[in-house]
Structure formats: structure tokens, C-alpha cells
C-alpha angles and dihedrals in degrees: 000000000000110000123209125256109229116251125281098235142007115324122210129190114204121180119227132200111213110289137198124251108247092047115109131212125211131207114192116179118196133178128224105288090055093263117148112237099177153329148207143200146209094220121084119238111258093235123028125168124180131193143171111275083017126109127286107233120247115263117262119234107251103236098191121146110259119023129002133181126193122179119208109210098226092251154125117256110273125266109270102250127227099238107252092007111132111210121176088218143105110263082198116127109231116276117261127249131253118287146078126310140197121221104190114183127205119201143136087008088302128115120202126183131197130163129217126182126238103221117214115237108269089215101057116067100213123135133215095264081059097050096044091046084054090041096051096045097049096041076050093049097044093049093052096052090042089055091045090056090045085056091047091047089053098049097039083057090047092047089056101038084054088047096052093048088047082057093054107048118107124257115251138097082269088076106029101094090041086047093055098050096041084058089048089051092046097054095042085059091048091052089054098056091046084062097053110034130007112224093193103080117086107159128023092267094062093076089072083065110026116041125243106244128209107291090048084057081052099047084054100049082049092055099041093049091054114078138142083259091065100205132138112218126196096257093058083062101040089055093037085059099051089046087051099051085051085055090057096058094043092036084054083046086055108042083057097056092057107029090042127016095039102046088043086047097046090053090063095045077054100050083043086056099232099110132244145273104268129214 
């Protein structure tokens, strides 16, 4: 006696023969100038880690033999996460504007192609210039805090992996002076990322306690700025201004840490003849 609410999103049936195992199908959506906007997979990723804050995966395209529906959700890829950080916040990639799109399947050595058209809302007078200035600031916004979180991922493997090899040096007067700027360099890579993220927080609550640190006031501004009117008023750009000139400054901070501190670092681990962090 439930009945069954209808799907968020466009929903598309593909038949399949039977297929082997090891065969993957590919779903590639493109707007109407050709651009990708997203696309999805039957194969699971090799390694995949969830956590609670963090991004949902994407869904995987069912591959059984018969008939087969998929229903792509009208939105942006998702915001690359930062593994066991807990954000209040909306992973979604951004929806997509009105206009015509191409689903093209690949699957069995065989490639389809069919189109479907996004409808803008009758009861919003917005017009397309309206739709494409939202659309370019928040793919502009999500590409620039997914880059933030790549750059956090890489020097957070980089701080452990120089934690594990300072752990590891012999004791003696050889390594001392090696020792204590490994552990400079260490801290200054651990203030970095408190300044970006705060690892401490694992439920809603924790922020009272554990302030929230610069990519979650960018995730904010991200979130705030997406809605189903897609306008960009002048105080989105007047805060995302003020978060980007901050980026500047940490992004600098950065960029030092891995074009300069850990090659000149790793030379020395070289001439000391440990080894190096790798990338």
C-alpha cells in the first residue's frame, strides 16, 4: 500500500546482452556544445573509503543481462573529499542548466546515443544569460575547492610519510641535525593543514568545539550560492573574494612547501643516504 515517489532526475532504460565480467559500460553525458558534464561506470573503483561528512560515490551503471534503468540526477560531479573529515556540507556538484543533453552508452563494443532536454522552471523568470553566469561561477567555485582538498590530500601523505621515515633514522650525531629539520618541516606541514581543515571534527556538534577552518567557509559560501533561483548576487562575490584572496596566501604557502621545503629536504635525505618522500 506504499506507493513509489518518481525519480529525481532523467531516467534512462538500456538493454543489455549477457556480458562478461570483466567487461565495462560507460555512460558519458554532454551538453550542447559537446562538453562533458559527467560521467559514470559499471566498475567499482579499486579503492573506495566512506566516512561520515565525506562524499557519497557515485552510483555504478547496472550491467545485467535484459533491461536495465539508470537515472542521472541532473548535476555537476561531486567535490573531491578530504578521507575521515567530517564537513556539514552538500558533496553535489551544482544542477545543470536548462538544454538539451547526449547520453551516449558504451557497452559490448558497441556505442548508442540518445538526447533528452532539461526544462527551465515556468515559474521563475530567469533567462538563459542568468542560468550560464550561475553555471560558470559555481563550476568555477567547485573546481577551485576540489583543487584546494587535492592539494590537502597530497601534503597530508607527504606529512605522514615524513613522519614515518623521522621515526626511522638512527640515533647518532650523523642524523641530529637531519632529525631536527625534518621535524621543522613536519610541523610547518601540519600547520598548513590546521589551517585548512580541522580533523578533529567527526559529528555536527564538534564545531562548537572545533572550529571550523578555511575550506569548510568555502564550502559554505558553495552551498549557499547554489539554489533552485540560480542567481549570483553581489554578496556571493564580494565573500567569495575575500575567501579567494585568503587562498592565495595558503595556496603560496603551499606551493612552497612542495616546489621548495620538501625537494630541498629530500636532497639531503639523499646525500644522507636514507632516501626520499616520494610523490
Amino acid at each position: 500500500y506504499r506507493g513509489v515517489n518518481p525519480a529525481s532526475g532523467i531516467v534512462l532504460y538500456y538493454a543489455l546482452p549477457e556480458l562478461p565480467k570483466t567487461d565495462e559500460i560507460t555512460l558519458g553525458v554532454t551538453d550542447a556544445a559537446g562538453t562533458l558534464v559527467r560521467s559514470y561506470t559499471s566498475k567499482a573503483p579499486a579503492k573506495s573509503h566512506k566516512w561520515d561528512g565525506g562524499p557519497a560515490p557515485d552510483p555504478l551503471l547496472p550491467k545485467a543481462k535484459g533491461l536495465n534503468r539508470f537515472v542521472w540526477d541532473l548535476r555537476h560531479p561531486s567535490i573531491t573529499g578530504v578521507p575521515d573529515v567530517y564537513f556539514e556540507a552538500s558533496w553535489a556538484g551544482h544542477r545543470a542548466v536548462p538544454g538539451e543533453y547526449t547520453f551516449t552508452l558504451t557497452a559490448g563494443g558497441q556505442t548508442l546515443a540518445t538526447r533528452a532536454r532539461i526544462l527551465p522552471n515556468p515559474l521563475y523568470a530567469t533567462d538563459a544569460a542568468t542560468y550560464q553566469t550561475h553555471h560558470a561561477l559555481m563550476s568555477e567555485m567547485e573546481a577551485a575547492l576540489s583543487q584546494m582538498h587535492r592539494r590537502i590530500n597530497e601534503l597530508h601523505a607527504k606529512q605522514r610519510q615524513l613522519a614515518a621515515l623521522l621515526k626511522q633514522l638512527p640515533d647518532g650525531d650523523k642524523y641530529t641535525a637531519l632529525k631536527s629539520d625534518g621535524e621543522a618541516l613536519r610541523q610547518k606541514l601540519k600547520a598548513w593543514d590546521a589551517d585548512m581543515v580541522n580533523r578533529r571534527t567527526r559529528a555536527y556538534d564538534d564545531v562548537e568545539n572545533f572550529p571550523n577552518k578555511f575550506t569548510a567557509h568555502y564550502f559554505f559560501l558553495l552551498n549557499h550560492a547554489e539554489s533552485d533561483l540560480p542567481l549570483v548576487t553581489a554578496s556571493t562575490l564580494q565573500r567569495r573574494a575575500e575567501l579567494d584572496a585568503q587562498w592565495a596566501t595558503l595556496k603560496a604557502r603551499a606551493d612552497e612547501l612542495m616546489e621548495k621545503d620538501l625537494p630541498a629536504f629530500n636532497g639531503r635525505l639523499w646525500q644522507a643516504g636514507v632516501g626520499a618522500i616520494w610523490k
